[in-house]
C-alpha positions as CSV (number, residue, x, y, z in Angstrom):
1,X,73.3,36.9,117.9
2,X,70.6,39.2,119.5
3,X,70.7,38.7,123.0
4,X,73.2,41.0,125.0
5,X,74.4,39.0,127.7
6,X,76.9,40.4,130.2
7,X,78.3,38.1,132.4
8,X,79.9,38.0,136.0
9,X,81.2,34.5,136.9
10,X,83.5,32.9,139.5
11,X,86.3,30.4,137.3
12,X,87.0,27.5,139.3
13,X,90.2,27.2,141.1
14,X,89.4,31.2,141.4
15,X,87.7,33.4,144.8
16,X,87.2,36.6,142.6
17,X,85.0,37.2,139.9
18,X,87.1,38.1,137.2
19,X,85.2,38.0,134.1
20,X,82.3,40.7,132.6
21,X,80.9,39.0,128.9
22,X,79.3,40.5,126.5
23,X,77.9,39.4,123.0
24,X,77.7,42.6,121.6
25,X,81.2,43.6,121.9
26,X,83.2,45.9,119.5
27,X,86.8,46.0,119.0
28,X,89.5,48.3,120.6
29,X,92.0,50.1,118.9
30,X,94.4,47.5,119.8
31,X,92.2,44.2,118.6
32,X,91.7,45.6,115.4
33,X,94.3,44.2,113.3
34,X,93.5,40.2,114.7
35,X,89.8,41.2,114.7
36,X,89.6,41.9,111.0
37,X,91.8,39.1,109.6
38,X,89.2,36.9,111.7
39,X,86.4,38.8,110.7
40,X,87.3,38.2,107.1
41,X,87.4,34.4,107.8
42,X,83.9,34.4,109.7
43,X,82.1,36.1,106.5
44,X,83.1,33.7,104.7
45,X,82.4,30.9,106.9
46,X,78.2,31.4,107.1
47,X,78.6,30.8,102.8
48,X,80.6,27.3,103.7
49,X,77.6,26.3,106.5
50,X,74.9,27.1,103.8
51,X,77.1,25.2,100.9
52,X,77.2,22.3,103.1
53,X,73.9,22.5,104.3
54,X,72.5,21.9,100.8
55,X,75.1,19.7,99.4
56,X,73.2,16.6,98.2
57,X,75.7,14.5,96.8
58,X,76.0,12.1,93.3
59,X,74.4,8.9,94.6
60,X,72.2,8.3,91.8
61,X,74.5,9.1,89.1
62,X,76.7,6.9,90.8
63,X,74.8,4.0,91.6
64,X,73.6,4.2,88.0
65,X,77.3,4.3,86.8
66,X,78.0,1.6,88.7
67,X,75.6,-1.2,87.9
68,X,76.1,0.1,84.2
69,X,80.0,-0.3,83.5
70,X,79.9,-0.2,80.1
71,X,77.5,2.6,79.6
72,X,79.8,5.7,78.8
73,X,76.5,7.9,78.6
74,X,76.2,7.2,82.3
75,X,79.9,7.0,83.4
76,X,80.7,10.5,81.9
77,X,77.1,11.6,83.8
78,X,78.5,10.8,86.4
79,X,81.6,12.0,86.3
80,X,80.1,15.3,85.5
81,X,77.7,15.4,89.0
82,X,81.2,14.3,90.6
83,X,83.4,17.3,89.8
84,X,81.6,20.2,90.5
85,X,81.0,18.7,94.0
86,X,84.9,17.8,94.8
87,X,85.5,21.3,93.7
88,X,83.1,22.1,96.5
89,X,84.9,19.6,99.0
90,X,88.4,21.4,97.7
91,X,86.9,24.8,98.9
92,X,85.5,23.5,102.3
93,X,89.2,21.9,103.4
94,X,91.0,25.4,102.1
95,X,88.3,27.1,104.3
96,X,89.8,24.7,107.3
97,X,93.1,26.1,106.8
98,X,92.2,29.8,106.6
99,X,90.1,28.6,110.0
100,X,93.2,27.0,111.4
101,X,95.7,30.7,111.0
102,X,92.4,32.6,112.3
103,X,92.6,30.8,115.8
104,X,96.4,30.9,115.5
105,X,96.1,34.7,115.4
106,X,93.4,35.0,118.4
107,X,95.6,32.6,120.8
108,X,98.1,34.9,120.2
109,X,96.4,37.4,121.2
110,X,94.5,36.0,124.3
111,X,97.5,34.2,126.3
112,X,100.3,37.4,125.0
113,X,102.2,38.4,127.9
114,X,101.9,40.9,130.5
115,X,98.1,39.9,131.0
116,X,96.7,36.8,132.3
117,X,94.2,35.4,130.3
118,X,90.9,36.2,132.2
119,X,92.1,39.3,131.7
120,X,92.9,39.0,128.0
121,X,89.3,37.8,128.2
122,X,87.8,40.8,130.0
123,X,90.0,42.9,128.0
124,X,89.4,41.9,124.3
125,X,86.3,40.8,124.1
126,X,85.3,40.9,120.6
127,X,88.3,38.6,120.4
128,X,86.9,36.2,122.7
129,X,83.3,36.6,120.7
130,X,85.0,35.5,117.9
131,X,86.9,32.9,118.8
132,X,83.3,31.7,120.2
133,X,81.9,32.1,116.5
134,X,84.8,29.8,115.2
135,X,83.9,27.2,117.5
136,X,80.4,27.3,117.0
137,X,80.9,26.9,113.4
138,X,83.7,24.6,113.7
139,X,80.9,22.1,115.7
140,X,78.2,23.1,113.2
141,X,80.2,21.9,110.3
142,X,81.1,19.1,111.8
143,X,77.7,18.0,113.2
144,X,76.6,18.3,109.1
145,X,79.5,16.3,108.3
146,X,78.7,13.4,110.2
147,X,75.4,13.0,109.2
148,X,75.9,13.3,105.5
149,X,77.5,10.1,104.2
150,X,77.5,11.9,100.4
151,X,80.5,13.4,101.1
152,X,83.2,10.5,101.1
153,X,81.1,8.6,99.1
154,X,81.7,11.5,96.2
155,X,85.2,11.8,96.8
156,X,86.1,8.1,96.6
157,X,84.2,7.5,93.6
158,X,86.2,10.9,92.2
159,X,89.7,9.0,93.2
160,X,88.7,5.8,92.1
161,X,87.9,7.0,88.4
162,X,91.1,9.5,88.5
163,X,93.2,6.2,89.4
164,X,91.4,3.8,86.8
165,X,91.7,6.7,84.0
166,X,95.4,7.1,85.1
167,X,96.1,3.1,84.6
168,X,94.6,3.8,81.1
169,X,97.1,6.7,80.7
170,X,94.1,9.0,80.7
171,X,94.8,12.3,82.1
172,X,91.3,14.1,83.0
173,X,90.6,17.9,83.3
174,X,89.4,17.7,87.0
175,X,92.8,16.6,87.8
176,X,94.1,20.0,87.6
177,X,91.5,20.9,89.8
178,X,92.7,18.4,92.2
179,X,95.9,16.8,92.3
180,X,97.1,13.7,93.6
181,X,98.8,15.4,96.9
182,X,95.9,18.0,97.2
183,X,93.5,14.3,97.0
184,X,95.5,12.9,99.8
185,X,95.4,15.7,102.2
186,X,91.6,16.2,101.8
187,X,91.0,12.2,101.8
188,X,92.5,12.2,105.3
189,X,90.9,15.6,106.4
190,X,87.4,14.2,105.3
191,X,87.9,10.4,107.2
192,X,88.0,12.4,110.4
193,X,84.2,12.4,111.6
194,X,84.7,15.6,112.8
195,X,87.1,17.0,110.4
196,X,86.8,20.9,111.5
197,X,87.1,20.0,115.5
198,X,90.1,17.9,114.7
199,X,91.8,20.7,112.4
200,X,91.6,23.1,115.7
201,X,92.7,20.7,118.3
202,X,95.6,20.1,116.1
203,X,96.4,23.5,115.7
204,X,96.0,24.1,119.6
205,X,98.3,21.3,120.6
206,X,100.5,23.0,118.0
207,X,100.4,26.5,119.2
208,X,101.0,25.1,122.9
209,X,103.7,23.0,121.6
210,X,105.7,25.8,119.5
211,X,105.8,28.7,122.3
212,X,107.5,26.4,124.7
213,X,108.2,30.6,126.8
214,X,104.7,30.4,127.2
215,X,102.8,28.7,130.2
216,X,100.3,25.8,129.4
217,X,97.7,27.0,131.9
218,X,97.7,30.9,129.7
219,X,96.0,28.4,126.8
220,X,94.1,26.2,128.9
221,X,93.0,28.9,131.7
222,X,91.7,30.9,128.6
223,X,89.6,27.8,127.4
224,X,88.5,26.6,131.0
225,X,87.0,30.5,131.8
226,X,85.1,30.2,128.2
227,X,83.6,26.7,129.1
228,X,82.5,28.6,132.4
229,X,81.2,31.8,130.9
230,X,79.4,29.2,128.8
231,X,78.2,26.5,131.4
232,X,76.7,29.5,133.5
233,X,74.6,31.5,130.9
234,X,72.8,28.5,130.4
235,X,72.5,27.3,134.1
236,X,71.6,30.8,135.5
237,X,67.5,31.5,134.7
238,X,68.4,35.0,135.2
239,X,70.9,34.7,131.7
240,X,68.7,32.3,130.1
241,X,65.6,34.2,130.3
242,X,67.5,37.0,128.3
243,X,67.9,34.6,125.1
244,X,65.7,35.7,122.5
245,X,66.3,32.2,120.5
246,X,66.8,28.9,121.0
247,X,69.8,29.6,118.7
248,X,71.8,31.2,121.2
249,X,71.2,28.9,123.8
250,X,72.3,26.4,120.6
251,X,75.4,28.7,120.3
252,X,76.4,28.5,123.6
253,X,76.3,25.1,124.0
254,X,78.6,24.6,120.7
255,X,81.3,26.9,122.0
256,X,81.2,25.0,125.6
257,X,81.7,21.8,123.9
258,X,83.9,23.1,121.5
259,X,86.2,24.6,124.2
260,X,86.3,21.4,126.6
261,X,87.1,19.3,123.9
262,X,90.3,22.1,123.0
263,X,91.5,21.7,126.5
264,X,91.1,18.3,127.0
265,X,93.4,17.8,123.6
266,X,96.2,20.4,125.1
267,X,96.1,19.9,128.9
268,X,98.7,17.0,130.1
269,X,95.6,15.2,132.4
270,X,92.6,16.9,130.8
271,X,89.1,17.9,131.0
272,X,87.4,15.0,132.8
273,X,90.1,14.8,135.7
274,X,89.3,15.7,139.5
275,X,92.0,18.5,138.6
276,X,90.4,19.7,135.7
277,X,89.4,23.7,136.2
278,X,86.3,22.5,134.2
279,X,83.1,21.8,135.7
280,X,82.2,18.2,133.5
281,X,79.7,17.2,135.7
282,X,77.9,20.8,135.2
283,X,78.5,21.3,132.1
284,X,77.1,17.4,130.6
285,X,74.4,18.0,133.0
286,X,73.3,21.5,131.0
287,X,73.5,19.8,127.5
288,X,71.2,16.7,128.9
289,X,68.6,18.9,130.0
290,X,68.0,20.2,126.7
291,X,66.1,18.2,123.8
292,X,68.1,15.5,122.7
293,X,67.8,15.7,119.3
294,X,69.8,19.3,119.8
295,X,72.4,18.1,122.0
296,X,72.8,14.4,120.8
297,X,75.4,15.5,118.2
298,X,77.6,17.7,120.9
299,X,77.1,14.8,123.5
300,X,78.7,12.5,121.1
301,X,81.6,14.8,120.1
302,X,82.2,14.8,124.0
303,X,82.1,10.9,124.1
304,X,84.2,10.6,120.7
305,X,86.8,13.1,119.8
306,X,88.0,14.0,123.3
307,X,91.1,12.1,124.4
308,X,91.0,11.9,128.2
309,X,87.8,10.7,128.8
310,X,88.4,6.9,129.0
311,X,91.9,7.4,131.5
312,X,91.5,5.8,135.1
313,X,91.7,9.5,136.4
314,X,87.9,10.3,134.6
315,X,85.4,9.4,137.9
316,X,82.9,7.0,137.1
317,X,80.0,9.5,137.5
318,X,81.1,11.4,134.6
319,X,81.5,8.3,132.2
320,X,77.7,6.9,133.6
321,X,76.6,10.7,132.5
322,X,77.7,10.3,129.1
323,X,76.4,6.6,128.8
């Protein structure tokens, strides 16, 4: 990202301004053990965004396949479009696991004791730049996801002809590639509309939930500063005019989003609550001025895979803004 943006903001709930951003950020001697295994992870994730990006799916071998039961010319066509692709979908949910211990490893590191975590986040920033990057590919991902129906259509065409075949006491060579318990796992990782988003909040809740010694607010202050950091870099004219692309306006809105709909998973009463140290109301109001077509996929992730937006406790405002 080529705009160097440093950062001075006021957190809500705070007086002082505690936080100094930067995109260009390099590792300290003592971030570099975390900062590599995530590096590692983030290399590889740009080759899963373009995979996905160009993955066109079977449908017309299928179709064909379909209509023609007993044409074995075109089943076994079929079958051979199929594989190559689930071995592509096998990759992808691996990747989500890899994905899952990198932001294990940077939570760590950004709520450890003795520091708070706006100072972990002044601290460590190439930390905090990359847990950024896994959000904004996390929502990329997903936003690709959702609007390629391909994807589960592939996959239940691949189970339905491994379970037919295995009926007939056929065992097929793909099967290797994927077996039954590896078929279930991705089945229910690919019904998720936003597969990537959900693998995080999961492993958020479960981070929160497993260091019981460790305060709820060190997670969700460390979230509710990035939401901030986010919300005023593309509210300010004097940060905005520094963006050199509309992809890093693009990138800050997918970490925003991305980090809202983290706390609103972990904290007890959520993002959308008067209590909330997230400014909703700012932040919805940033994505709708942009063009809709950019925003219309993070809008909806905000309306659909948070959990506390439809409590009594959400105002009524804030549900009217994401009509």
């Amino acid at each position: 990202f080529h705009s160097c943006v440093l950062v001075q903001i006021v957190p809500r709930g705070e007086t002082q301004p505690v936080i100094f951003w930067s995109f260009h950020a390099q590792p300290t001697e003592a971030e570099t053990a975390v900062w590599n295994q995530v590096s590692a992870v983030l290399e590889e994730a740009h080759g899963i965004l373009a995979e996905l990006q160009s993955y066109n799916g079977a449908g017309q071998e299928i179709r064909e396949a379909i209509q023609n039961p007993g044409d074995l010319a075109l089943q076994e066509k079929a079958w051979n479009a199929v594989c190559p692709l689930v071995a592509k979908l096998k990759r992808f949910y691996e990747f989500s696991l890899r994905l899952e211990n990198a932001l294990r490893s940077l939570l760590e590191a950004l709520t450890s004791p003795p520091y708070a975590p706006m100072q972990h986040l002044e601290r460590e920033q190439a930390l905090a730049k990359q847990f950024a990057e896994i959000l904004h590919f996390t929502l990329s991902f997903d936003e690709l996801k959702m609007t390629n129906p391909a994807i589960q259509n592939d996959f239940s065409y691949y189970r339905r002809t491994i379970s037919r075949n295995r009926l007939n006491n056929q065992q097929l060579e793909a099967e290797n590639e994927v077996n039954n318990e590896m078929a279930n796992r991705m089945s229910l990782f690919y019904a998720e509309a936003t597969p990537m988003l959900k693998t995080l909040s999961n492993a958020t809740t479960k981070f929160v939930s497993e260091n019981k010694t460790l305060p709820i607010e060190d997670t969700t202050d460390c979230l509710s500063t990035m939401a901030c950091v986010c919300r005023v870099m593309l509210e300010t004219p004097e940060y905005r005019c520094r963006f050199t692309n509309t992809d890093t306006m693009l990138f800050c809105m997918r970490v925003m989003v991305g980090v809202i709909i983290l706390y609103d998973h972990v904290h007890p009463v959520g993002a959308f609550a008067k209590t909330s140290k997230i400014d909703m109301k700012g932040c919805i109001k940033v994505l709708k001025e942009q063009p809709s077509n950019s925003v219309e996929g993070l809008l909806n992730a905000l309306r659909y895979t948070t959990r506390h937006l439809n409590d009594d406790s959400t105002s009524k405002q804030i549900r009217a803004l994401l009509q």
